[in-house]
C-alpha positions as a Markdown table, in Angstrom:
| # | Residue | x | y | z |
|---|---|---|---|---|
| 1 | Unk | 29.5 | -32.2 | -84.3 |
| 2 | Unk | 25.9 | -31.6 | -86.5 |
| 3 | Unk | 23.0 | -31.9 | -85.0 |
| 4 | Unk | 19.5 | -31.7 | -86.6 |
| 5 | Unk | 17.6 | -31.3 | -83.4 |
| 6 | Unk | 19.8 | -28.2 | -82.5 |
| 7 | Unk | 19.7 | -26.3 | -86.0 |
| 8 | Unk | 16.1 | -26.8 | -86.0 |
| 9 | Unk | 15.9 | -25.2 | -82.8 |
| 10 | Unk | 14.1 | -28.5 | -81.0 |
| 11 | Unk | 16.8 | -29.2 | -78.7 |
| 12 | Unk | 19.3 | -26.5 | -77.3 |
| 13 | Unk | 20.3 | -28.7 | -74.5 |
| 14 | Unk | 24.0 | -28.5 | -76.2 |
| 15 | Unk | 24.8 | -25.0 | -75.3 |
| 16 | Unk | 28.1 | -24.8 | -77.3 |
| 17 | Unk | 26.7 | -26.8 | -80.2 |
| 18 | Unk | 29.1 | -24.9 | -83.1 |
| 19 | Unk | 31.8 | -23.9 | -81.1 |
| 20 | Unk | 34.9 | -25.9 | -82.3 |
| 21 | Unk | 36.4 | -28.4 | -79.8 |
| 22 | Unk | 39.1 | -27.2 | -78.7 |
| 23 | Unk | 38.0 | -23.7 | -78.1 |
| 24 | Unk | 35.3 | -25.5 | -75.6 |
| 25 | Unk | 38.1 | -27.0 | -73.7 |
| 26 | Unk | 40.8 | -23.8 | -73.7 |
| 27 | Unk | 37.4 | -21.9 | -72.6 |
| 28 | Unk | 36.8 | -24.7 | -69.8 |
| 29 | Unk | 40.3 | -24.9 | -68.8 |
| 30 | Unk | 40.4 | -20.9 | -68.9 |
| 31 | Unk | 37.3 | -20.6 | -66.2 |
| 32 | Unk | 38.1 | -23.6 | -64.2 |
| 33 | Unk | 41.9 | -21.9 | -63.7 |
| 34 | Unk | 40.0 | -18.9 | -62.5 |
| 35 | Unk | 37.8 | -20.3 | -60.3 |
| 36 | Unk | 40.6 | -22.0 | -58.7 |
| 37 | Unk | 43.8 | -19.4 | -58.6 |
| 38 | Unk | 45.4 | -21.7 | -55.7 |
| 39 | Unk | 46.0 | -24.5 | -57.7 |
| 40 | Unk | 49.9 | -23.9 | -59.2 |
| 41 | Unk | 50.2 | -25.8 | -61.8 |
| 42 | Unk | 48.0 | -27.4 | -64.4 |
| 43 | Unk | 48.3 | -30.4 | -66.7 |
| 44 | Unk | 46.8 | -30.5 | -70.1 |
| 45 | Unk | 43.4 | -31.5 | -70.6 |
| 46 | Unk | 42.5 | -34.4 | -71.0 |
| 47 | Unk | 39.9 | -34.8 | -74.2 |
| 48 | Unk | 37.7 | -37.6 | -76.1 |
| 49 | Unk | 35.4 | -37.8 | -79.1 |
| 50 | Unk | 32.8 | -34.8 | -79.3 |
| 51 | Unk | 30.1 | -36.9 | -80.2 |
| 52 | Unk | 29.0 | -40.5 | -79.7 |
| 53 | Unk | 30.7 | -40.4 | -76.1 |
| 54 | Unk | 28.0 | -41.1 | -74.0 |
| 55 | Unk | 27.3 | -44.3 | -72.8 |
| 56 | Unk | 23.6 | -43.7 | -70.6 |
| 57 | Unk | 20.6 | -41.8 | -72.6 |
| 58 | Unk | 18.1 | -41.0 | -70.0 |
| 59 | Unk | 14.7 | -40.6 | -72.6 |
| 60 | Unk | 11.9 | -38.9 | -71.4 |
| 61 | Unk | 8.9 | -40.5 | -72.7 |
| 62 | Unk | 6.1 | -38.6 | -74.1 |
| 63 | Unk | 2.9 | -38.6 | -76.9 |
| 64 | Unk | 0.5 | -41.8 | -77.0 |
| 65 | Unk | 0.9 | -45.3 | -77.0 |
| 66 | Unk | 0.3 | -45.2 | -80.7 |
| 67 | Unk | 3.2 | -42.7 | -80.9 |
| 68 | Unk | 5.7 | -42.5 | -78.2 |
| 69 | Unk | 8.3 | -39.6 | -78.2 |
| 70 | Unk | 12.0 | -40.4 | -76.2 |
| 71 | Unk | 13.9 | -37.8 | -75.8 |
| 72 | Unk | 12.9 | -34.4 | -73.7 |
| 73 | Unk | 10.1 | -32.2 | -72.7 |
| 74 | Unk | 9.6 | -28.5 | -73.6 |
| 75 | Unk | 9.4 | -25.5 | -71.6 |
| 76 | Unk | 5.3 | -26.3 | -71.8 |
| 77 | Unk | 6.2 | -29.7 | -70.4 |
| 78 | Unk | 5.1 | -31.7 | -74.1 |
| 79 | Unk | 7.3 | -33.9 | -76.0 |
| 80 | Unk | 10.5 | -33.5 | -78.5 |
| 81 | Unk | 11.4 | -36.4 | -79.6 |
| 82 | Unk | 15.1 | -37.3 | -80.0 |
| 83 | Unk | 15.8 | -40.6 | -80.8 |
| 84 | Unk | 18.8 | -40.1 | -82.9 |
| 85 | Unk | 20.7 | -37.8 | -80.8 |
| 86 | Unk | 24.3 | -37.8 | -82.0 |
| 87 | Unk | 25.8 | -38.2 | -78.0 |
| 88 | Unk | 24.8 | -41.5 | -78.0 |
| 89 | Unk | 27.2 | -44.4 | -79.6 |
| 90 | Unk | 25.6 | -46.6 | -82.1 |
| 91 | Unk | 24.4 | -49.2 | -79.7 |
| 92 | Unk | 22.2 | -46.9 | -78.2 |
| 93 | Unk | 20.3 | -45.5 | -81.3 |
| 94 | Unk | 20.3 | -48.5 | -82.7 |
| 95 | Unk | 17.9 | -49.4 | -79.5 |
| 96 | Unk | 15.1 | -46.3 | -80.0 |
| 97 | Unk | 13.4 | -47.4 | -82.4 |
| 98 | Unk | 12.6 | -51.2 | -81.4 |
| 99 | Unk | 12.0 | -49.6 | -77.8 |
| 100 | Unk | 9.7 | -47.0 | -79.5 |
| 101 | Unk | 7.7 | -49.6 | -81.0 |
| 102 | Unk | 8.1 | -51.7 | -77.4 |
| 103 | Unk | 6.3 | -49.4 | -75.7 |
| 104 | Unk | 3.2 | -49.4 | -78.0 |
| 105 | Unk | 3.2 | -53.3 | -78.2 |
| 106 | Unk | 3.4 | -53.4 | -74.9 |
| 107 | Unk | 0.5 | -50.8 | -74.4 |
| 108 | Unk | 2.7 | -48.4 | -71.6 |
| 109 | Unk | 0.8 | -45.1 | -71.8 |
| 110 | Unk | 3.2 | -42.3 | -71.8 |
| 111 | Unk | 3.1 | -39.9 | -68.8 |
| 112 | Unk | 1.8 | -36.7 | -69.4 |
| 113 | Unk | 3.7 | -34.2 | -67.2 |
| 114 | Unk | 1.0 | -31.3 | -67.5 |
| 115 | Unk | -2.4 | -33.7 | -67.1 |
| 116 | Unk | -0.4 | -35.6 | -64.3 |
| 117 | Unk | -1.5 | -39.2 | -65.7 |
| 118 | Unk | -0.1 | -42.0 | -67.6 |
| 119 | Unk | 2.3 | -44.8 | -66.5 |
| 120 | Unk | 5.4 | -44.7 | -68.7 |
| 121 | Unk | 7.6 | -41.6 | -67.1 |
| 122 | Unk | 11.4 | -42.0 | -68.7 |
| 123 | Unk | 13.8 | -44.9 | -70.8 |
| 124 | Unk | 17.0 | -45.1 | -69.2 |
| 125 | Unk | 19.6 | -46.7 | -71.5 |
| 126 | Unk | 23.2 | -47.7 | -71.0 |
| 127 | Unk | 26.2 | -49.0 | -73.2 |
| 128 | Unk | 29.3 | -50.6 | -72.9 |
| 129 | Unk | 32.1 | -51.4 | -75.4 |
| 130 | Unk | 30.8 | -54.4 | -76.1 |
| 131 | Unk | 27.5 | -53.0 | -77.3 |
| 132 | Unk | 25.6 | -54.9 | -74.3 |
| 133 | Unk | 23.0 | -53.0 | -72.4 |
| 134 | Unk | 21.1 | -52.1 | -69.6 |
| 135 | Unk | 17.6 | -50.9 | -70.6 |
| 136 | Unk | 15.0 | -49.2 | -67.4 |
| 137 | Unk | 11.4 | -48.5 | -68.0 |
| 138 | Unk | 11.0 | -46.0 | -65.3 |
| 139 | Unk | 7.0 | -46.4 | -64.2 |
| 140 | Unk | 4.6 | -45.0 | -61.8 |
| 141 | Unk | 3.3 | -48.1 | -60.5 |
| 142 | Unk | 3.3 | -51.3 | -60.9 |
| 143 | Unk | 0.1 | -51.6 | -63.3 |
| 144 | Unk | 2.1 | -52.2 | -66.3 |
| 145 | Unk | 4.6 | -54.6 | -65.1 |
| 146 | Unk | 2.4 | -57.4 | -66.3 |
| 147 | Unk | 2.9 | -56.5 | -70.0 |
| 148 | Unk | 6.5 | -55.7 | -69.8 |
| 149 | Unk | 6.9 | -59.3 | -68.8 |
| 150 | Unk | 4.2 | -60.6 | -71.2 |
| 151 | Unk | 6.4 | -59.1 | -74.3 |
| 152 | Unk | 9.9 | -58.5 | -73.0 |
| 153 | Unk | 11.3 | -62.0 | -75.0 |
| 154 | Unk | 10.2 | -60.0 | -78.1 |
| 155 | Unk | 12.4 | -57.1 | -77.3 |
| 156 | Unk | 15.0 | -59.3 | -76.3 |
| 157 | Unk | 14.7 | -60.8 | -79.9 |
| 158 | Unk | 14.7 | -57.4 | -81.4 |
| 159 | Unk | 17.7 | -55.8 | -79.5 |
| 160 | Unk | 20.1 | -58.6 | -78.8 |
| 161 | Unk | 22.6 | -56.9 | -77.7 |
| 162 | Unk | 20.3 | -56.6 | -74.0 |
| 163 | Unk | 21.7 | -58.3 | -71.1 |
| 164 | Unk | 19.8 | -56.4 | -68.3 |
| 165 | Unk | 16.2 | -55.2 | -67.2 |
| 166 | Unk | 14.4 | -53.4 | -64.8 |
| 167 | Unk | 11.4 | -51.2 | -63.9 |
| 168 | Unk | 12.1 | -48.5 | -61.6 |
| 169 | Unk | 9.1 | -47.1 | -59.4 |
| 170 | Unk | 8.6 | -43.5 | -59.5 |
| 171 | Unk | 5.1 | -42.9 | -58.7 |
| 172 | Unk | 5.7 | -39.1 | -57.5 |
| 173 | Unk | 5.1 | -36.0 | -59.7 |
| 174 | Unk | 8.0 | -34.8 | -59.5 |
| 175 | Unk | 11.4 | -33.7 | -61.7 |
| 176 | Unk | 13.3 | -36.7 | -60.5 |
| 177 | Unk | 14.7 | -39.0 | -63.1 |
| 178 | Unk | 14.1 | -42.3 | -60.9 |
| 179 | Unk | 12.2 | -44.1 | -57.6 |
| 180 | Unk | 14.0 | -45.7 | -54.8 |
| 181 | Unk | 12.1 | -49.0 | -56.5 |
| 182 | Unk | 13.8 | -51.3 | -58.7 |
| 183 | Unk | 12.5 | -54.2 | -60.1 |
| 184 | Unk | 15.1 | -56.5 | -61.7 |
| 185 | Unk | 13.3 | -58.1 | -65.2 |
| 186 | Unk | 15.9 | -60.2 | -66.4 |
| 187 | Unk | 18.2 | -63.0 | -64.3 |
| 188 | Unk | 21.4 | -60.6 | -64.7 |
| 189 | Unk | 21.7 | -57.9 | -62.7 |
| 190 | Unk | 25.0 | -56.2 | -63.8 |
| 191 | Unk | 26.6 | -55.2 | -66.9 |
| 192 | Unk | 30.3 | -54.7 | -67.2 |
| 193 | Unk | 31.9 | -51.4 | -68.3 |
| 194 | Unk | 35.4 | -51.1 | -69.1 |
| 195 | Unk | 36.5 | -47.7 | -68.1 |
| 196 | Unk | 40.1 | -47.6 | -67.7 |
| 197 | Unk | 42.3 | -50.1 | -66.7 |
| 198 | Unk | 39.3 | -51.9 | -64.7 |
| 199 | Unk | 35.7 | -53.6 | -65.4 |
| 200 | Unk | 33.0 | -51.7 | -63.3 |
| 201 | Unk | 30.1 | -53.5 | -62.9 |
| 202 | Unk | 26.9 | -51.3 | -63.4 |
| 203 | Unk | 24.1 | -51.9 | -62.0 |
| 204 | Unk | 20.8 | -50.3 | -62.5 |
| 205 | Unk | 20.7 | -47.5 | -60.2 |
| 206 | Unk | 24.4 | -47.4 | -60.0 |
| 207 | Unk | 26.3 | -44.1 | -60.7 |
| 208 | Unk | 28.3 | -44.4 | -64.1 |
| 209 | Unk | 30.5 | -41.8 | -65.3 |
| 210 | Unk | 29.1 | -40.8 | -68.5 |
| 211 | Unk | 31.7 | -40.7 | -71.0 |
| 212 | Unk | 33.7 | -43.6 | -70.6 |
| 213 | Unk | 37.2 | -43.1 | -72.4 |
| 214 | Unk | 37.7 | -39.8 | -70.6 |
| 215 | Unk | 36.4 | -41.1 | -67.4 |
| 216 | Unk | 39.2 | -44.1 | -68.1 |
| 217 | Unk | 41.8 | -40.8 | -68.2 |
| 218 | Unk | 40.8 | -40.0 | -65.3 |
| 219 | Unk | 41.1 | -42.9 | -63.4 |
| 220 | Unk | 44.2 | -43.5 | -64.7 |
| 221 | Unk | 45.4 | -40.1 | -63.8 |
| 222 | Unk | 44.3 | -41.0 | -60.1 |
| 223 | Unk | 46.5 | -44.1 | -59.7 |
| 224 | Unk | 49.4 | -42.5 | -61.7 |
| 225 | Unk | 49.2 | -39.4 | -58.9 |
| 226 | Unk | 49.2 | -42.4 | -56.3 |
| 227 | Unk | 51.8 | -44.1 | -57.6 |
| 228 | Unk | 54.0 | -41.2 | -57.3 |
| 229 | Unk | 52.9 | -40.3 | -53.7 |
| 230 | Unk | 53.8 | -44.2 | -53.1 |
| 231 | Unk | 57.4 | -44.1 | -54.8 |
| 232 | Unk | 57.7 | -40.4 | -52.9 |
| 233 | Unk | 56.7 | -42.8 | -48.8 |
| 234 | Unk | 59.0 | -45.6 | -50.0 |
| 235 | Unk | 61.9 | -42.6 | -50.6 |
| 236 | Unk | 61.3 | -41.2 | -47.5 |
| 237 | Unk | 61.3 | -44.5 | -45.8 |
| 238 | Unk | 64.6 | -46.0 | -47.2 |
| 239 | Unk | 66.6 | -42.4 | -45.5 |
| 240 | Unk | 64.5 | -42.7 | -41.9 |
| 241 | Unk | 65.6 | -45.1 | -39.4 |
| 242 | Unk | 66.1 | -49.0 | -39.8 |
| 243 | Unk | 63.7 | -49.4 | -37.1 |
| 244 | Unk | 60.7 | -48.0 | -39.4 |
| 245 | Unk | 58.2 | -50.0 | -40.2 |
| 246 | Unk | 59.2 | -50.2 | -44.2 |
| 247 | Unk | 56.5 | -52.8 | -45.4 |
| 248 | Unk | 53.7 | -51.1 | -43.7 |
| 249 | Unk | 51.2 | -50.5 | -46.6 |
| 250 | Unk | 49.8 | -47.1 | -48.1 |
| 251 | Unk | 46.7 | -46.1 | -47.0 |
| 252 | Unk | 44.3 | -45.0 | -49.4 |
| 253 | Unk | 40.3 | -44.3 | -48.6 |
| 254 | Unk | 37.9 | -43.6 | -51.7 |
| 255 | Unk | 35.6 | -41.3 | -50.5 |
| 256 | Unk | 31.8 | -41.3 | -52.1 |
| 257 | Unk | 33.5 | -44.4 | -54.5 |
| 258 | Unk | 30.5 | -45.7 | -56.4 |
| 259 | Unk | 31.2 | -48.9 | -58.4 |
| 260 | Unk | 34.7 | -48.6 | -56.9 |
| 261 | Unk | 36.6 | -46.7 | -59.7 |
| 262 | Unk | 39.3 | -45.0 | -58.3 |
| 263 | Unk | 39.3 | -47.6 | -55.5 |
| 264 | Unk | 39.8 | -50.4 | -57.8 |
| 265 | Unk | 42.5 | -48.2 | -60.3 |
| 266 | Unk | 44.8 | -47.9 | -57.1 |
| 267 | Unk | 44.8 | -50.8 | -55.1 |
| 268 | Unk | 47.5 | -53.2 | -55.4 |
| 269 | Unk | 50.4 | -55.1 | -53.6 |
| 270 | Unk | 51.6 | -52.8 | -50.7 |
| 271 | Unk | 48.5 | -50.7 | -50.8 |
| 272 | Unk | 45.1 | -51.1 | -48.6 |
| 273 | Unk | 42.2 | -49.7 | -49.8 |
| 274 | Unk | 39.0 | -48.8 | -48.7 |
| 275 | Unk | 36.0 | -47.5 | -50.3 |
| 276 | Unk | 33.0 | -46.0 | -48.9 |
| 277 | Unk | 29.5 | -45.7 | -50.5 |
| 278 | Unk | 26.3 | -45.0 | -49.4 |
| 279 | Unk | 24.3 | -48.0 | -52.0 |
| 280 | Unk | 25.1 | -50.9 | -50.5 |
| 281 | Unk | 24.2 | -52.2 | -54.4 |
| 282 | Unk | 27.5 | -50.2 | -55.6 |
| 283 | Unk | 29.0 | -51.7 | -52.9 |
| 284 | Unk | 28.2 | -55.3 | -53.9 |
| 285 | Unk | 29.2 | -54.4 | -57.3 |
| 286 | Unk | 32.6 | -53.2 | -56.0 |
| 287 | Unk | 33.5 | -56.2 | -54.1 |
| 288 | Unk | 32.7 | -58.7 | -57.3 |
| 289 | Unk | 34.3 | -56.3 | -59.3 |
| 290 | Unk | 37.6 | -56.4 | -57.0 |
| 291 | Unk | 37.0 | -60.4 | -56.7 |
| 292 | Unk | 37.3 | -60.6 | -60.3 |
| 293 | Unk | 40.6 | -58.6 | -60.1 |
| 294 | Unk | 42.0 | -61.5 | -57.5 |
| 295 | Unk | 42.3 | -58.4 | -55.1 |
| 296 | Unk | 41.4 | -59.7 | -51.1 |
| 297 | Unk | 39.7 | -57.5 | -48.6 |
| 298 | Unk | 43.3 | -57.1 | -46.8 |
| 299 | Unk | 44.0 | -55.2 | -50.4 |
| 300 | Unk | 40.6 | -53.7 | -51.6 |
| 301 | Unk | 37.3 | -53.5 | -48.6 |
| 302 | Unk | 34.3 | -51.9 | -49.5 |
| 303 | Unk | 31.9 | -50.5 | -47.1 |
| 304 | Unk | 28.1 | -49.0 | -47.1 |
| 305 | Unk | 28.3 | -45.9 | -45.2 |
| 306 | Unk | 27.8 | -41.9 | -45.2 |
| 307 | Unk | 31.5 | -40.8 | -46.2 |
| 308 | Unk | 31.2 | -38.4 | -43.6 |
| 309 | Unk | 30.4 | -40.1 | -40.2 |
| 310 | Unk | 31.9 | -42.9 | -41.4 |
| 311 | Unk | 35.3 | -41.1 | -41.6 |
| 312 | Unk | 34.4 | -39.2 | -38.4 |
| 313 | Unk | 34.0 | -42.5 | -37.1 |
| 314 | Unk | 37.7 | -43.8 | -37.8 |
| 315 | Unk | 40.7 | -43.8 | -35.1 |
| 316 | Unk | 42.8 | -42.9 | -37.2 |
| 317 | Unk | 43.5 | -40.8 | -40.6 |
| 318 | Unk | 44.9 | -43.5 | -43.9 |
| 319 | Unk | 48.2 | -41.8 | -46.4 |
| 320 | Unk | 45.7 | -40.4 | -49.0 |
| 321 | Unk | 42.3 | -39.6 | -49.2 |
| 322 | Unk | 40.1 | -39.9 | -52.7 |
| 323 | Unk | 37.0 | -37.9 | -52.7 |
| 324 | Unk | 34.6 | -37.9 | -56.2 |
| 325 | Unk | 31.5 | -35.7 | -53.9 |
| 326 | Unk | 28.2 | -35.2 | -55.5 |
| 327 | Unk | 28.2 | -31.6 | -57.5 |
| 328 | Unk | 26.9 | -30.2 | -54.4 |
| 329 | Unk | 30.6 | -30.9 | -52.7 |
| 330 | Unk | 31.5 | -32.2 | -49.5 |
| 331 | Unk | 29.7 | -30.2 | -47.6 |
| 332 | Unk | 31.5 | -28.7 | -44.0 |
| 333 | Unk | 31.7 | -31.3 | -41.8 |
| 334 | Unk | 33.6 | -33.5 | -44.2 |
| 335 | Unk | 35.9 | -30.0 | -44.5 |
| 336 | Unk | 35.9 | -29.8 | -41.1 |
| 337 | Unk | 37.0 | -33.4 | -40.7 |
| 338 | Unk | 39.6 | -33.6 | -43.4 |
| 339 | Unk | 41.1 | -30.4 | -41.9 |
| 340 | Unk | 41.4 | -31.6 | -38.5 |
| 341 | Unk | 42.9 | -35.1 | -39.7 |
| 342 | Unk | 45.8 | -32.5 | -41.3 |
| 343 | Unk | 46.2 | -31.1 | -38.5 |
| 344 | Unk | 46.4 | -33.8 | -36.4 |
| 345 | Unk | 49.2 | -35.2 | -38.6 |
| 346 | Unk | 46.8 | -38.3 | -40.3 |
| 347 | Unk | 46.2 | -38.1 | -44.3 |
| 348 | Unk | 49.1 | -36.6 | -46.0 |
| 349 | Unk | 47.9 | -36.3 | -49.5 |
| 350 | Unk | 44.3 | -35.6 | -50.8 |
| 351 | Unk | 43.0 | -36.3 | -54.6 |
| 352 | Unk | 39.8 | -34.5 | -55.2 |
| 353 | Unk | 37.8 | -34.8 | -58.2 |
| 354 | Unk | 35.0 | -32.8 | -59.1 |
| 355 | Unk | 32.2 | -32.0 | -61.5 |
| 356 | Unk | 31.4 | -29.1 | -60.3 |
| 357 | Unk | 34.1 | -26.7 | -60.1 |
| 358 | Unk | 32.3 | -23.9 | -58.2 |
| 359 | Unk | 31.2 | -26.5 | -55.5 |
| 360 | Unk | 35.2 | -26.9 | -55.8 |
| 361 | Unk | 36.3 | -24.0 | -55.2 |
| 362 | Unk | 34.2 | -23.2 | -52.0 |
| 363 | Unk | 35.5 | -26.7 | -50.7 |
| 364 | Unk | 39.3 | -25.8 | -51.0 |
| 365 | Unk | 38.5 | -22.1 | -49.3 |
| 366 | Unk | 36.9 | -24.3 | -46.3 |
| 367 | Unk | 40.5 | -26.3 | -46.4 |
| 368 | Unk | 43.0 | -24.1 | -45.5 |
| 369 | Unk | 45.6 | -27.3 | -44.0 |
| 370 | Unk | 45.3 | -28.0 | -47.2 |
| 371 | Unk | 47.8 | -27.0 | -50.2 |
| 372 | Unk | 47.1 | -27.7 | -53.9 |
| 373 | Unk | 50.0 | -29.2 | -56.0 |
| 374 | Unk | 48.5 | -29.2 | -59.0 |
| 375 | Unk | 45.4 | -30.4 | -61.2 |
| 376 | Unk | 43.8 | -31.5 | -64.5 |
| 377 | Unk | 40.8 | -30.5 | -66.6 |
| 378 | Unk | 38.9 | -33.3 | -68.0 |
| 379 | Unk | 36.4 | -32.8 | -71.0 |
| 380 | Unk | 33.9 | -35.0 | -69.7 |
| 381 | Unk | 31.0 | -33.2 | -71.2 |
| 382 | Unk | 31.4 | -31.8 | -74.8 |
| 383 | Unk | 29.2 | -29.4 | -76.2 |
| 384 | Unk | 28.8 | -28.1 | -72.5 |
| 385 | Unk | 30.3 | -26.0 | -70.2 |
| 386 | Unk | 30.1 | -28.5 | -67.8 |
| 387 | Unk | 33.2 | -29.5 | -66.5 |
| 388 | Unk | 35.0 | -32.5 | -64.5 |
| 389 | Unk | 38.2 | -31.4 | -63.0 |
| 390 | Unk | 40.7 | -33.3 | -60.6 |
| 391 | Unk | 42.7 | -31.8 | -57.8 |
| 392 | Unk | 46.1 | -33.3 | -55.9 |
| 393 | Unk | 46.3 | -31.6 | -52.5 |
| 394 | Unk | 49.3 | -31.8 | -49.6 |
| 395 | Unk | 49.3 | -31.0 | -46.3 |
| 396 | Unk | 50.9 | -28.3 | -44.9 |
């Protein structure tokens, strides 16, 4: 991949900018292997485009009205503007500029980070497929919602391809990218984003994973993995005793599921499936998202809960457990818990997928009922050594 911003030395946020492709994965697979010695066997990476993959820009907003910057801020806390980033697909850059001159028409004063004032503190923009998208002014206060209102049909005219539109309230000075506020703009809500084999309905504050045909690997790696632990019960079954309960359905429980991904990848006839998720928006979008799939609660339920006491709070243990934890991990009481459930004789099989793999590795140390079978590096991040990597565990 070129980039500009990088040779110029305004943007170094690409660490491995110049390293060719497939040296950044061997290297990534290489350290992820090492960080995780238990894990037997490995599959080969799964890779996408270098450049153009990433369907969310998250734009900091800086300058004056008269000339807004979007992209990031410097180690002094001003501006570098980066508008045509070479992550972003088409549909994305295409939107800078007419947002650029948005903010001016619109008179949203840029917040200054080291003066602490201003009203205008990041552009969050996301993509699908289709070229539709979600655009976020992300605010400190209300004062400027007025004139986002006043002129958002012109921006609507100018970008066609928007569907959805929010403020977010962030009126703290802090390094956060968003407020617990959101302020939907425009009637839809939602925007639909094919990853995989499903449509996941994104929603402003949702979480998205960012590069959507390796996040559509992944989730089809997920149900593949699943399907094979199903075929593997249903073997087992036919050579046990006729008095078995054959037709009793496989278990599954997304852990920390989102917009229902790997929920929604592996549910199916024979199969119940729960996910859990602490934004009851995610939620909502999971349940449409499985209503549009024809899949019934008795097939695909989604809950709002902490992962952890609400699997704590369970009388019993389903087949397989999916986690996707936050980079910090799943923390020891969900250790503890998924331990004790192995011990116990509950969940049989357990599909972790990570992006972080140190948080990773100190998570399969605090699982010792756990084996790993194997697992797969996914090149979710290019130009990074960030990393996404999935795990299939058994009990022992």
């Amino acid at each position: 991949m070129q980039c500009d911003y990088f040779d110029a030395g305004a943007c170094r946020s690409c660490t491995l900018m110049g390293v060719p492709e497939q040296v950044q994965v061997a290297d990534a697979q290489q350290r992820v292997a090492t960080l995780l010695p238990s894990v037997p066997h490995w599959a080969p990476p799964a890779t996408g485009p270098a450049e153009g993959f990433r369907n969310r820009a998250k734009m900091v907003v800086s300058g004056t009205v008269e000339a807004p910057l979007l992209g990031i801020l410097d180690s002094t806390g001003r501006g570098v503007d980066l508008v045509a980033c070479g992550l972003y697909p088409p549909s994305v850059t295409a939107a800078m500029e007419p947002l650029r001159a948005f903010v001016t028409r619109a008179g949203l004063v840029p917040y200054d980070v080291p003066a602490r004032r201003g009203e205008l503190k990041h552009v969050h923009v996301t993509t699908n497929d289709a070229g539709e998208l979600v655009v976020r002014f992300v605010l400190r206060s209300t004062e400027s919602l007025p004139r986002i209102r006043k002129h958002l049909p012109h921006l609507l005219e100018q970008v066609p391809g928007v569907r959805v539109v929010s403020a977010n309230l962030l009126p703290a000075h802090a390094a956060l990218l968003e407020g617990d506020v959101e302020v939907p703009l425009t009637e839809q809500t939602r925007l639909p984003v094919r990853q995989g084999s499903v449509a996941l309905l994104t929603r402003p504050q949702g979480f998205l994973q960012t590069n959507t045909d390796v996040a559509g690997q992944l989730y089809r790696q997920v149900a593949a993995w699943v399907d094979e632990l199903a075929a593997e019960r249903a073997e087992q079954d036919d050579e046990q005793d006729d008095e078995q309960d054959d037709d009793a359905p496989l278990r599954v429980w997304d852990l920390y599921c989102g917009a229902g991904g790997f929920a929604l990848h592996v549910a199916g006839p024979g199969r119940e499936v729960v996910g859990v998720e602490t934004s009851e928006q995610a939620v909502a979008a999971a349940r449409d998202a499985a209503a549009e799939l024809g899949l019934g609660e008795a097939e695909a339920r989604f809950t709002s809960a902490d992962a952890t006491a609400w699997a704590e709070q369970q009388e019993a243990a389903p087949d397989v457990v999916v986690v996707n934890p936050p980079r910090r991990g799943l923390g020891e009481r969900l250790c503890t818990w998924l331990d004790g459930a192995a011990a116990a004789g509950g969940a049989r099989h357990l599909v972790y997928s990570s992006c972080n793999p140190v948080s990773l590795a100190r998570d399969l140390e605090a699982l010792p009922g756990w084996v790993p079978v194997r697992g797969r590096l996914f090149a979710m991040f290019p130009q990074t050594e960030h990393a996404e990597v999935l795990v299939q565990l058994t009990r022992r």
